[in-house]
C-alpha positions in Angstrom: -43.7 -42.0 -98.5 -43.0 -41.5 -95.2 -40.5 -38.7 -94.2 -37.4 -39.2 -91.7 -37.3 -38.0 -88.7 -33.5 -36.1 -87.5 -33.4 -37.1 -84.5 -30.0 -35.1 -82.6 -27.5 -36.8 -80.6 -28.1 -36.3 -76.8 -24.8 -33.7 -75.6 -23.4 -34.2 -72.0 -20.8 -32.4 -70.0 -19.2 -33.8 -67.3 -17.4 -31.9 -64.3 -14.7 -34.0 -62.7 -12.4 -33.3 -59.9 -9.3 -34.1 -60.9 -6.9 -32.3 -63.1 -6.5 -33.2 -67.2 -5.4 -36.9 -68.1 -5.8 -37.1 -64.0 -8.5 -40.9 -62.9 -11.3 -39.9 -63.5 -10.7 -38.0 -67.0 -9.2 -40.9 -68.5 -11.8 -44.0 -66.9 -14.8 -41.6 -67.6 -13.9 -41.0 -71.3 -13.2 -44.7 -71.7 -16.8 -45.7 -69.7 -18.3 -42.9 -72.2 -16.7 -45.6 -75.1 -18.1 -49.0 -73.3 -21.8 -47.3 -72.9 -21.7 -46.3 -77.0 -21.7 -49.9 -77.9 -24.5 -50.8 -76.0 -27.9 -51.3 -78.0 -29.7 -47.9 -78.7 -27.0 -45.7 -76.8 -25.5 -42.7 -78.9 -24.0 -39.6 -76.9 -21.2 -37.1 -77.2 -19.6 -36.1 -74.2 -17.6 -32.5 -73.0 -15.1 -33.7 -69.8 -13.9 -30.8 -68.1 -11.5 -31.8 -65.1 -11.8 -28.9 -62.7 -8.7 -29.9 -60.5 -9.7 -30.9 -57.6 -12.8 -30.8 -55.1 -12.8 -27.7 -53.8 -12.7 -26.1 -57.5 -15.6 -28.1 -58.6 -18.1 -27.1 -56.1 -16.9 -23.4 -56.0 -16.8 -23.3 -59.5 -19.6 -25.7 -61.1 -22.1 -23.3 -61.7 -20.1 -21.0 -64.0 -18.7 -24.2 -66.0 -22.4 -25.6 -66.0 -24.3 -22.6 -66.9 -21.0 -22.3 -69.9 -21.6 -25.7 -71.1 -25.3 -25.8 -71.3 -25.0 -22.2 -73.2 -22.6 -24.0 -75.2 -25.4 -26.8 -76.3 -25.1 -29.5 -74.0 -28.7 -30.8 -72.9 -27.3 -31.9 -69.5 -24.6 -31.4 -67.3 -23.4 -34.3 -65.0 -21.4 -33.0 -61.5 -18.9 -35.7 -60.1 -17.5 -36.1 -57.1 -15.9 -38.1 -54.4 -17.4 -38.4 -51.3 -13.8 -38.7 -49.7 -11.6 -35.3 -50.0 -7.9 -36.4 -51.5 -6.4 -35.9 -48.1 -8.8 -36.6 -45.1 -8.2 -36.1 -41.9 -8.5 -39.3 -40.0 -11.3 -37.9 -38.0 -13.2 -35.9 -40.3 -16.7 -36.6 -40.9 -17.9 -37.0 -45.0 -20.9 -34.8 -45.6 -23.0 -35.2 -48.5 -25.7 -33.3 -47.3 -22.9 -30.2 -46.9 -21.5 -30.7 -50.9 -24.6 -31.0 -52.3 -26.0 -28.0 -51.0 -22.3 -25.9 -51.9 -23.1 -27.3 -55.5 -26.9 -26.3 -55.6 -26.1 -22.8 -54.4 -23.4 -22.4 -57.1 -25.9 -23.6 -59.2 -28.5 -21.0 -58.4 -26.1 -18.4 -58.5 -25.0 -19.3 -62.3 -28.8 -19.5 -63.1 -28.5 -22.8 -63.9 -32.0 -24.5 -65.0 -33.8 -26.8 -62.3 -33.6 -30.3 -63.9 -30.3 -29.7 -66.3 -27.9 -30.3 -64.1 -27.3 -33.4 -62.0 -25.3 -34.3 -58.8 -23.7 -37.5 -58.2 -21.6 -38.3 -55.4 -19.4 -41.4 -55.4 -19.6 -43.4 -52.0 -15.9 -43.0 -50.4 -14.1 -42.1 -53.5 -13.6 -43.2 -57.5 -11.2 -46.0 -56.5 -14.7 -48.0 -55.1 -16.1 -48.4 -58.8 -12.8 -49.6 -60.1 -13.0 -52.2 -57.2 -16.0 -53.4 -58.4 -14.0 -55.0 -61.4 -11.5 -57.8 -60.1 -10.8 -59.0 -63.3 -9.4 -55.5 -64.8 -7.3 -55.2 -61.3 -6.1 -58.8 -62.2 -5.3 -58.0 -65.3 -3.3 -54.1 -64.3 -1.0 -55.9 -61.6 -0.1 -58.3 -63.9 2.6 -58.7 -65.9 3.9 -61.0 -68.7 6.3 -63.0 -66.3 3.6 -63.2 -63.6 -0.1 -63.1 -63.6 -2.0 -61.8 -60.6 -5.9 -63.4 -60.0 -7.3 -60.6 -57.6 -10.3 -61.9 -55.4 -13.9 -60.0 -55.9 -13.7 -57.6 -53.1 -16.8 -57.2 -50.9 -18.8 -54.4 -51.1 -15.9 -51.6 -52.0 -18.1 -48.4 -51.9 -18.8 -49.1 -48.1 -14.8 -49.7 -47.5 -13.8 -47.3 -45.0 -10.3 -45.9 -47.8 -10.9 -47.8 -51.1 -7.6 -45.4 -51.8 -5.9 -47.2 -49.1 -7.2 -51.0 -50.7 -5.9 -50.3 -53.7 -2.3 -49.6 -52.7 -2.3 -52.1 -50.7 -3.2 -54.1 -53.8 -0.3 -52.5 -55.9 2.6 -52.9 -52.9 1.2 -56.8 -53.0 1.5 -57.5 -56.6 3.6 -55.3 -57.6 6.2 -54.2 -55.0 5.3 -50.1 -56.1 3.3 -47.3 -55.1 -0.3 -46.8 -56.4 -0.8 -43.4 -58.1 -3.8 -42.5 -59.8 -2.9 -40.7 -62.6 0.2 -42.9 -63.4 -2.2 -45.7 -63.6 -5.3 -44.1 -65.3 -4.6 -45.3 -68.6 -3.6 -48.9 -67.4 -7.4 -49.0 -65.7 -8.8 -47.9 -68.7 -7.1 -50.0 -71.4 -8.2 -52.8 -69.1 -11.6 -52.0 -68.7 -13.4 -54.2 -71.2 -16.8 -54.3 -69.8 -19.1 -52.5 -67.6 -20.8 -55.9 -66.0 -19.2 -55.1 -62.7 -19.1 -51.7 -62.5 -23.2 -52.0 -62.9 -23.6 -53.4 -59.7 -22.3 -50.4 -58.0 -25.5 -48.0 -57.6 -23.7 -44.8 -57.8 -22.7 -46.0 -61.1 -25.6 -46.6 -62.2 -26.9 -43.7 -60.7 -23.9 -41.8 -62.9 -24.9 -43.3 -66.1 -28.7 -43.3 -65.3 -28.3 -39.1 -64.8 -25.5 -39.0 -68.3 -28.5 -40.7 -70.7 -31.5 -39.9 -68.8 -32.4 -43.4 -68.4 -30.8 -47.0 -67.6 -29.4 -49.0 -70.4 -31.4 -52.2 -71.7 -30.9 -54.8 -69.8 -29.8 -53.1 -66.7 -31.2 -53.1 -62.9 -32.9 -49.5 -63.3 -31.5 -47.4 -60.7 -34.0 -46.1 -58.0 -33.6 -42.8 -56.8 -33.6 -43.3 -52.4 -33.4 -40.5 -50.1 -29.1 -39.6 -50.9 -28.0 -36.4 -49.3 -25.3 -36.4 -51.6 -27.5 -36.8 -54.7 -30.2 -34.8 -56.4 
């Protein structure tokens, strides 16, 4: 007879920067949901929103070295290319974060190879653009349904922030704010067919599993100086 083999559930932590129940905390946890139904996919997930950018990178390798010592197999660092508040003629620096975050890294004795960096092209708001028809469906409302065009290539828009306002004074005559409108974004997000297209996404769920998903355009690592 042959015996069974145990095999344990892969453990990931995730550090976000916004604060808890903030964008990313809520879409993340609901994107960890849409990837567990996927054939052969099974993962538990930490989140811990560290507040804001700043935080993250001054503070990721304590929280990484504490979550890996606390049995996740990988830690996952996410962040927005964008700060919250730019100044209009500020220059955006991968290369800059990424090495912040690899010296915090070090300094925490973090393992080579356990921790990975992903930087989101201009900001979070570029993967939810990806997906028209959950935009269609959070502007619209029982009296009046909105059909939002496929916008072109969000995650080289200049303020993907700034598209999705206008989006929300357009529709719906009100201000966009992120964490009012997390849990709208994530109870419409059904699918992950457009997000895929986005490579730091796939790049994000390629470094969560360790691999691409059946079925999916792998993701090829190119020469990112916000990645590692």
């Amino acid at each position: 007879m042959m015996a069974r083999i145990k095999t344990q559930t892969l453990r990931v932590g995730l550090l976000v920067e916004c604060g808890r129940d903030g964008l990313e905390d809520v879409l993340c946890r609901r994107i960890f949901e849409l990837l567990c139904v996927l054939p052969g996919i099974t993962f538990e997930a930490d989140v811990v929103p560290m507040d804001n950018k700043r935080r993250l990178i001054q503070e990721c390798g304590t929280v990484a070295a504490r979550l890996l010592g606390d049995g996740c197999d990988r830690v996952v660092i996410l962040w927005d290319e964008r700060p919250a508040w730019p100044q209009q003629d500020e220059r955006l620096c991968w290369h800059r974060d990424r090495q912040d975050v690899l010296r915090n890294l070090v300094q925490a004795r973090v393992t080579e190879g356990r921790a990975h960096l992903v930087c989101i092209e201009r900001e979070f708001e570029s993967w939810l653009l990806h997906d028209h028809r959950m935009l269609s469906a959070v502007l619209s409302t029982p009296a009046h349904r909105v059909r939002v065009p496929a916008q072109s290539n969000p995650h080289q828009m200049p303020n993907p922030k700034g598209t999705m306002t206008s989006l929300f004074r357009q529709h719906r005559g009100r201000r966009y704010v992120d964490v009012q409108h997390a849990r709208d974004f994530a109870r419409c997000l059904q699918d992950l067919n457009s997000l895929r297209r986005c490579e730091s996404f796939r790049r994000f769920v390629h470094c969560l599993l360790g691999r691409s998903p059946e079925g999916w355009t792998p993701y090829v690592s190119r020469d990112r100086r916000g990645d590692e």
